[in-house]
C-alpha positions as CSV (number, residue, x, y, z in Angstrom):
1,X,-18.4,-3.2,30.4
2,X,-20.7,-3.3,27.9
3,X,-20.6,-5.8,24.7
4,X,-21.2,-4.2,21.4
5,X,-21.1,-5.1,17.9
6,X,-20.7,-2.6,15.2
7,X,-23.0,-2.1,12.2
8,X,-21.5,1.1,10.2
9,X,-20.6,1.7,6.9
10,X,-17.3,2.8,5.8
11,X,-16.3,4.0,2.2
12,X,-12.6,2.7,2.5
13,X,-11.4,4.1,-0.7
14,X,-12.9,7.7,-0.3
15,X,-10.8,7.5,3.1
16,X,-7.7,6.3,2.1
17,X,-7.3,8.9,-0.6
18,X,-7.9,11.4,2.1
19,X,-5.6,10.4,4.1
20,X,-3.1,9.6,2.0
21,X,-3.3,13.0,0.8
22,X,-2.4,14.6,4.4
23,X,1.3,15.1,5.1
24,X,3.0,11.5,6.6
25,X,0.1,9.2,5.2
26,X,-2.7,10.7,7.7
27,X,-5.3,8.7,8.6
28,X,-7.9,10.3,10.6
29,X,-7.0,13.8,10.6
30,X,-10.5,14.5,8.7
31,X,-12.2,14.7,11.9
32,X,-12.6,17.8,13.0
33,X,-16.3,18.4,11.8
34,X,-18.1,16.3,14.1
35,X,-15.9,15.4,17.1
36,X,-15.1,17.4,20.3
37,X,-11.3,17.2,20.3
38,X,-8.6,19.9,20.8
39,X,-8.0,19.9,17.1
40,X,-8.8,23.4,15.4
41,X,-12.8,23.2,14.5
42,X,-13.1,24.9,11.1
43,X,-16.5,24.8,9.0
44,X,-17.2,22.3,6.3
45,X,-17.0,23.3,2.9
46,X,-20.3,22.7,0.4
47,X,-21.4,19.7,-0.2
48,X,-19.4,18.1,-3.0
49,X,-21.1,15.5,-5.5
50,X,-20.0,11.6,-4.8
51,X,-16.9,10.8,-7.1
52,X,-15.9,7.5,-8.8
53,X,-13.0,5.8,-7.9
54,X,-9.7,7.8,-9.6
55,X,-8.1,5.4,-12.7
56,X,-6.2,2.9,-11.1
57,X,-8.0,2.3,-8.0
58,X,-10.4,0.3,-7.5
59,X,-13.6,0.6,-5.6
60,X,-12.9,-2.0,-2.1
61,X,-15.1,-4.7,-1.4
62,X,-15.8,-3.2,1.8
63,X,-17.0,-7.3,2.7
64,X,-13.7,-8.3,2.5
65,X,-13.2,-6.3,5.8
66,X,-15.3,-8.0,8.8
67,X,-17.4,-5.5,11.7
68,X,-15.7,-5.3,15.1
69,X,-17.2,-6.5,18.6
70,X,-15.5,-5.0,21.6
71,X,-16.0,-4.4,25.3
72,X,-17.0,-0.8,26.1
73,X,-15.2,0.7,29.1
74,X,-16.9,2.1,31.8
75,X,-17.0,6.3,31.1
76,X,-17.4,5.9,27.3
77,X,-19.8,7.2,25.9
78,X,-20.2,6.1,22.1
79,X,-21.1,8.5,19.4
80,X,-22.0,7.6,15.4
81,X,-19.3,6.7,13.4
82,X,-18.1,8.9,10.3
83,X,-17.2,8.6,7.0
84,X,-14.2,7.1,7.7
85,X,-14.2,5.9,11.2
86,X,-16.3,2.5,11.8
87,X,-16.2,3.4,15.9
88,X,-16.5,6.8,17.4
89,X,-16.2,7.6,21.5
90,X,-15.8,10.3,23.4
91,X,-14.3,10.4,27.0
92,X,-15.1,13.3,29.7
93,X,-14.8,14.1,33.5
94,X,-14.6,17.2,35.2
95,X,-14.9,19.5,32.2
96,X,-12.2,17.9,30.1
97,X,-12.2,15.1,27.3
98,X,-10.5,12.9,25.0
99,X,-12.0,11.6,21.2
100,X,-11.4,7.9,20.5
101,X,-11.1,6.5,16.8
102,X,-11.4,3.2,15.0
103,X,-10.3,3.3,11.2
104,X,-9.3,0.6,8.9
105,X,-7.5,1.3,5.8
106,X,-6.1,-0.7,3.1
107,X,-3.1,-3.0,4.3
108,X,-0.6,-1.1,2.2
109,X,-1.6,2.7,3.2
110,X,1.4,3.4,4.6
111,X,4.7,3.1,7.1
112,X,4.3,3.1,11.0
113,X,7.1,5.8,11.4
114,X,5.3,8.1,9.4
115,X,2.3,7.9,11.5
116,X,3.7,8.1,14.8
117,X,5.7,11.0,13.3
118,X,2.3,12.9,12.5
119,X,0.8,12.1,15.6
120,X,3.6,13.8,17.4
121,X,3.3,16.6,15.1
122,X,-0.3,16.9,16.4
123,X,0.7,17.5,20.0
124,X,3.5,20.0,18.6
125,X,6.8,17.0,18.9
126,X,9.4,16.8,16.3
127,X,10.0,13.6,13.9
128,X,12.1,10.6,14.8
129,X,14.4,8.7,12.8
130,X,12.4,5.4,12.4
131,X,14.3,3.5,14.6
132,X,13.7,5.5,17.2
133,X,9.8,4.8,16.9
134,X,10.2,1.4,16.7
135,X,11.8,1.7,19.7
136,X,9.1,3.5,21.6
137,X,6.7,0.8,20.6
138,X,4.4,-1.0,23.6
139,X,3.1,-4.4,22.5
140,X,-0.5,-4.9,23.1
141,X,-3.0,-7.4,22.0
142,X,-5.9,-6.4,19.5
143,X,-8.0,-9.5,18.7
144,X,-5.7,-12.3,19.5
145,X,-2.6,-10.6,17.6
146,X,0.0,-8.9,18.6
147,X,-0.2,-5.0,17.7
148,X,1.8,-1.5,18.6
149,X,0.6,1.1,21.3
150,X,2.5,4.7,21.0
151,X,2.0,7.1,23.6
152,X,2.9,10.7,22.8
153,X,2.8,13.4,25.2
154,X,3.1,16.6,24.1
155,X,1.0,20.6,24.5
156,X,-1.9,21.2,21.9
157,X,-0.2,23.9,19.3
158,X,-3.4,25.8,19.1
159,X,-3.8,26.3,23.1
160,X,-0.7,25.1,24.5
161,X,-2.3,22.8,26.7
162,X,-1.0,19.5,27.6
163,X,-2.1,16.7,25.2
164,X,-1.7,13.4,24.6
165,X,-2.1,10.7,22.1
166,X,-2.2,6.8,22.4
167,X,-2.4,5.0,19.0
168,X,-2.4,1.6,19.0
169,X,-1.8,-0.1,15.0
170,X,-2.8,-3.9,14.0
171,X,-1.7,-4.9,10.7
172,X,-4.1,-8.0,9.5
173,X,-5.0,-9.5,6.6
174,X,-5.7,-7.0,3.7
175,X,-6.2,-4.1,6.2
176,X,-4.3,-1.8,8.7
177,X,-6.4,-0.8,11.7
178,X,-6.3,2.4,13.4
179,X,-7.0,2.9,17.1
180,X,-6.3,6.2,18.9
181,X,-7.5,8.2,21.8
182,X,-6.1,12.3,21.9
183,X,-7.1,14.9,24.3
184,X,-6.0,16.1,27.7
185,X,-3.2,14.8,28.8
186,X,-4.1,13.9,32.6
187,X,-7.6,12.4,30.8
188,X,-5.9,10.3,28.7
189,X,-3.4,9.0,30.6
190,X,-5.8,7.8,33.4
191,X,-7.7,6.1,30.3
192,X,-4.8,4.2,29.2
193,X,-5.5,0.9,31.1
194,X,-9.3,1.1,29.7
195,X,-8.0,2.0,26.2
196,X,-5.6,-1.6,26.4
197,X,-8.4,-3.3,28.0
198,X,-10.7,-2.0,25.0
199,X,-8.0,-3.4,22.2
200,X,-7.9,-6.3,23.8
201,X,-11.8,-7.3,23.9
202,X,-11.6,-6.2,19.9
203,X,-12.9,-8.9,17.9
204,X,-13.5,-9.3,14.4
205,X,-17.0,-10.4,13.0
206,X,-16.1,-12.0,9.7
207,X,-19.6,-13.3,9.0
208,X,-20.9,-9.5,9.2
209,X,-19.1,-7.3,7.0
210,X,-19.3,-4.0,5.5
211,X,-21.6,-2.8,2.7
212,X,-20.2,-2.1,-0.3
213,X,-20.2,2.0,-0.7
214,X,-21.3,2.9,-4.5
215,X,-19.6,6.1,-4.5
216,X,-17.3,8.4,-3.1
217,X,-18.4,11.6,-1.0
218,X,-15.9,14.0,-0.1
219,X,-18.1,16.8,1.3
220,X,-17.0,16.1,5.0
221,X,-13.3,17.2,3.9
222,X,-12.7,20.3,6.2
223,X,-12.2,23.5,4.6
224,X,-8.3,23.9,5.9
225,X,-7.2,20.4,4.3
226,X,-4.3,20.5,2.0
227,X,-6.2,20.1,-1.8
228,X,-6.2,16.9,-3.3
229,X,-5.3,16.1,-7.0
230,X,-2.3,16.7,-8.9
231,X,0.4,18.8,-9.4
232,X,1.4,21.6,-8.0
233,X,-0.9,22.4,-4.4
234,X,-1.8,19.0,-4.4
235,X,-1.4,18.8,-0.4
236,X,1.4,15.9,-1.3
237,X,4.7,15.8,0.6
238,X,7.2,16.2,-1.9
239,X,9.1,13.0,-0.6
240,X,6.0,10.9,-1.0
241,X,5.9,8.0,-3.5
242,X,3.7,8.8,-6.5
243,X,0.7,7.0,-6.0
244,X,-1.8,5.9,-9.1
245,X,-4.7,7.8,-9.9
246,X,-4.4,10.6,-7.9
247,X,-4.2,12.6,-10.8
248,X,-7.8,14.4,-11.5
249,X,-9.3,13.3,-8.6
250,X,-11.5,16.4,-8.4
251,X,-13.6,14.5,-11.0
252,X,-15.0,11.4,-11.9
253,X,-12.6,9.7,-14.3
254,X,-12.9,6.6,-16.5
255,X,-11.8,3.2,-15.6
256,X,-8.3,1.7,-16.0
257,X,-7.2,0.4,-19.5
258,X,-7.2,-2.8,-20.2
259,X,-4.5,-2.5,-21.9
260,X,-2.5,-0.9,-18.6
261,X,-2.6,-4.0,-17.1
262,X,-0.4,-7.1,-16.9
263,X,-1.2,-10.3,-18.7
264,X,-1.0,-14.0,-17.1
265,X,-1.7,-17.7,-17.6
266,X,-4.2,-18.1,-14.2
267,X,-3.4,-22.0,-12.9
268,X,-6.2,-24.9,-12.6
269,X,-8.6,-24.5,-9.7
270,X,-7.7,-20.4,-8.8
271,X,-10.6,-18.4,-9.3
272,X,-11.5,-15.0,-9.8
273,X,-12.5,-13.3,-6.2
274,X,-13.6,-9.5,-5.4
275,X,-11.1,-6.9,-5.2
276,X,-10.4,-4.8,-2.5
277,X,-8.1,-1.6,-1.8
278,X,-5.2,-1.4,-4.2
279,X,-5.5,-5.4,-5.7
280,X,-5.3,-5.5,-9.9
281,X,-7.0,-9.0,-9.5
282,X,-7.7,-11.6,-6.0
283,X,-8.2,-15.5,-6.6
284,X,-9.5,-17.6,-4.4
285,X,-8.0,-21.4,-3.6
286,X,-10.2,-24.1,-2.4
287,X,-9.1,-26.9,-0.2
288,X,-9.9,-29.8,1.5
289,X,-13.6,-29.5,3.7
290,X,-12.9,-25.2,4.6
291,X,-9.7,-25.4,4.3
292,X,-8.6,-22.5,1.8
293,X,-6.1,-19.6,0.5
294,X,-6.1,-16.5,-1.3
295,X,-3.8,-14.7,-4.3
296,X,-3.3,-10.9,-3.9
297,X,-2.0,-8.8,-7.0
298,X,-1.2,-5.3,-6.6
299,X,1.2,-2.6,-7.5
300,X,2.7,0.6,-5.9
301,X,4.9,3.5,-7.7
302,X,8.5,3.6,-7.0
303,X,9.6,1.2,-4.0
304,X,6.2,1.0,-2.6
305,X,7.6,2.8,0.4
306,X,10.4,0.1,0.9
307,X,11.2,-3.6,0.6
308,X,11.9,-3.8,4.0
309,X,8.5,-2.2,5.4
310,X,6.7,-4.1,3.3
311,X,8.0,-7.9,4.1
312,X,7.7,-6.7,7.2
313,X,3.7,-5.9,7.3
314,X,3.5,-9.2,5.6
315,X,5.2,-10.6,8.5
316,X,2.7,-8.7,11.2
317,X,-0.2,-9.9,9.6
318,X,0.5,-14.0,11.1
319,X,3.4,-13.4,13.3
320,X,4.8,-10.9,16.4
321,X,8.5,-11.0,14.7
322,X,9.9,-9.4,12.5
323,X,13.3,-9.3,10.7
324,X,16.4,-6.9,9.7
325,X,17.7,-6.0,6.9
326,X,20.7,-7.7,7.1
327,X,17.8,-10.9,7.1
328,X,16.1,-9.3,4.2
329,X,19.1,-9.4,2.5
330,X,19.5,-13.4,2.3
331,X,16.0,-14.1,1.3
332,X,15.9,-15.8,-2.2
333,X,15.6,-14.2,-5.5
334,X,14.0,-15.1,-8.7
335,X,14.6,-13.8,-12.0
336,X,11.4,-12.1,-13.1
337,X,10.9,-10.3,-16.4
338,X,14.1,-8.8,-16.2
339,X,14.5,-8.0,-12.8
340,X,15.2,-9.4,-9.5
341,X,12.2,-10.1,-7.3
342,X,12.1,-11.1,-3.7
343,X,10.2,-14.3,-2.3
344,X,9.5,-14.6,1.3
345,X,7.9,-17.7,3.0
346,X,6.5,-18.1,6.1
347,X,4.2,-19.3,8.9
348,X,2.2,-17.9,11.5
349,X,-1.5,-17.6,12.8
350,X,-4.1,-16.2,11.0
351,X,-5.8,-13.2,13.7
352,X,-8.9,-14.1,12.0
353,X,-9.4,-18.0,12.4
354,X,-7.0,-18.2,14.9
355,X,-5.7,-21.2,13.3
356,X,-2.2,-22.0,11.7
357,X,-1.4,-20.3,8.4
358,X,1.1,-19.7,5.6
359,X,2.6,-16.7,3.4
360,X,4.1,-17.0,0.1
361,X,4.9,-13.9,-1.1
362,X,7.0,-11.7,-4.3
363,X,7.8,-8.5,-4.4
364,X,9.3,-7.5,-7.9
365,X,10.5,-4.0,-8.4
366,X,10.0,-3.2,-12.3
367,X,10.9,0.1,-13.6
368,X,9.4,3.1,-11.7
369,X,6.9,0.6,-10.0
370,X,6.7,-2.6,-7.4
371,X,4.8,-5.2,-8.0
372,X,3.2,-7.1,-5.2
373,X,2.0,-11.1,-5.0
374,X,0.8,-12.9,-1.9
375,X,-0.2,-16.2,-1.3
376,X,-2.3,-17.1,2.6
377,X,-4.0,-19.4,3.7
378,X,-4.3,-23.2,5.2
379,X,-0.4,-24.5,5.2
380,X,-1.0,-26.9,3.0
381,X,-3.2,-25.6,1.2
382,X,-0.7,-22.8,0.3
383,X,2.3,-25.9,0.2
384,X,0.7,-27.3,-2.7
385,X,-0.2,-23.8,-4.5
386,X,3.4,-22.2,-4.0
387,X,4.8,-23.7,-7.3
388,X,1.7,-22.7,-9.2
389,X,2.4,-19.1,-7.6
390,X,5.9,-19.2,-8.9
391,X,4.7,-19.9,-12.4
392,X,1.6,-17.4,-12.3
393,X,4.2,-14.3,-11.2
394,X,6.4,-16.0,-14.3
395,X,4.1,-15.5,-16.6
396,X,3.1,-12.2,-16.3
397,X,3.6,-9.8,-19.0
398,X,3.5,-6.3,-18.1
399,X,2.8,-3.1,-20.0
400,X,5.8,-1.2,-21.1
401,X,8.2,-4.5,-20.8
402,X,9.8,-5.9,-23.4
């Protein structure tokens, strides 16, 4: 196997909306321009002027997300990454292949059920109930961490041929990543030991990271996907959770207000650090020699696609359990502007540093929106900030609340 280290830009925002716009939160449907798959080729549409971010999202600091070194099987051939993908394979013998993806997204861009469910779609299998995917789950290793592999076997709904799909997802700190191989189904399936030898070498590259992208480009958006933008034709599932400033994407738009935002009292010694995907504001907590931890602010519309999911994915990001909602339900409360928010505490092993780490964390549902905080970092580092947290999330004043 060959060693390889990755060196490709990726304009994480520009994805995310994309994907978020495809039915089930889809992540790397966009990929039918440039890669020799069984999905439906169609020709790219003209080439549309880069965007700005849409109001309420901010532009990621694509540095916050490291480069990946990995191990490449023997029969892989590797092929430029895209907009959207930061690794790109492609897998033949005797006449037949298989496409292999690697995409990160933002660490809140969605629920596993959803994108199993579209991945069965793609090889023509109906939804499961969420349990049921759970269920079907393999546990694999990507980069020291525990992760889920999904194997879904199914016939191509454009040829009717038999197709298959293994998708392996790692949730890690401040990112979800993406792996998946689809294409015959006797090709893929042979593959499957080299595509969970190939998680495994994955490693992340923290002191090489992604370049900042300036703008958004949308011009590699296939001609058949669903519009984005909107209203009516907007190419969003009617049961998905509103999500901010999708509204007149279409065009570049002016920054969030001020004035939109919430209001705190920052403690001693936090400061201000660069956003990524989805965070209002990031502050960074010095310790001891390199010991350190981080703040995360963000929001979501409506439930933020569940209480439950959520604790959960903070849960995945240091640990391989878990918990139920019948757990869920006897975490502590605090009394928060009004409302009741949830705190959730924990330790685990950072995927990163390999080294022990902590998660303080509120969720606060607030009107038509849920509010997100998370402390992680050094244990005690995060042990002598949780009280601090507490009173930061306290003294927030948000728009609309009186």
């Amino acid at each position: 196997m060959k060693h390889l280290a990755l060196s490709h830009a990726l304009p994480l925002a520009a994805a995310t909306l994309l994907l978020f716009a495809s039915s089930g939160c889809g992540r790397d449907d966009v990929k039918v321009y440039h890669v020799a798959t069984n999905d439906t080729v169609v020709a790219p549409p003209p080439a549309a002027a880069p965007m700005t971010p849409p109001a309420g999202m901010t532009m990621p600091d694509s540095g916050s997300h490291p480069k990946i070194k990995y191990s490449l099987p023997d029969g892989w051939k590797e092929k430029p990454a895209s907009q959207m993908r930061v690794a790109s394979f492609e897998i033949s013998a005797d006449g037949k292949t298989a496409d292999v993806s690697v995409i990160p997204l933002g660490a809140m861009s969605g629920g596993d059920a959803a994108n199993v469910n579209r991945w069965r779609g793609q090889v023509g299998l109906a939804a499961l109930p969420e349990a049921d995917v759970t269920k079907s789950a393999e546990k694999v290793e990507i980069a020291g961490q525990a992760a889920e592999l999904y194997d879904v076997a199914g016939t191509s709904p454009g040829s009717g041929d038999p197709q298959r799909i293994l998708g392996a997802i790692l949730h890690s700190d401040d990112a979800s990543w993406y792996f998946k191989a689809i294409g015959e189904s006797a090709l893929v399936e042979k593959n499957k030991a080299a595509f969970v030898a190939f998680l495994k070498s994955v490693q992340f590259d923290k002191s090489a990271a992604f370049p900042t992208p300036s703008a958004m480009d949308l011009s590699q958006l296939p001609a058949s996907h669903p519009a984005i933008g909107g209203g009516a034709g907007g190419g969003m599932p009617a049961s998905h959770p509103k999500i901010e400033g999708m509204a007149g994407l279409g065009a570049p738009v002016p920054p969030v207000d001020p004035a939109e935002k919430p209001t705190w009292t920052v403690p001693a010694g936090w400061q201000e650090g660069p956003l990524a995907q989805f965070l209002i504001a990031k502050f960074i907590i010095k310790g001891t020699g390199n010991a350190a931890a981080t703040v995360n602010f963000s929001r979501l519309s409506g439930d933020g696609g569940g209480l439950l999911s959520n604790i959960n994915r903070w849960h995945q990001q240091l640990t391989t359990a878990s918990i139920t909602g019948e757990e869920m339900l006897k975490l502590p409360s605090l009394d928060v502007a009004g409302s009741k928010a949830t705190l959730v505490d924990f330790t685990g092993t950072n995927p990163m540093t390999k080294q022990p780490a902590r998660l303080v964390g509120v969720v606060l549902p607030l009107a038509d929106q849920t509010w997100f905080y998370k402390l992680m970092g050094d244990p005690e580092v995060v042990a002598a900030q949780k009280d601090a947290l507490l009173q930061f999330v306290q003294s927030a004043k948000y728009p609309d609340v009186h």
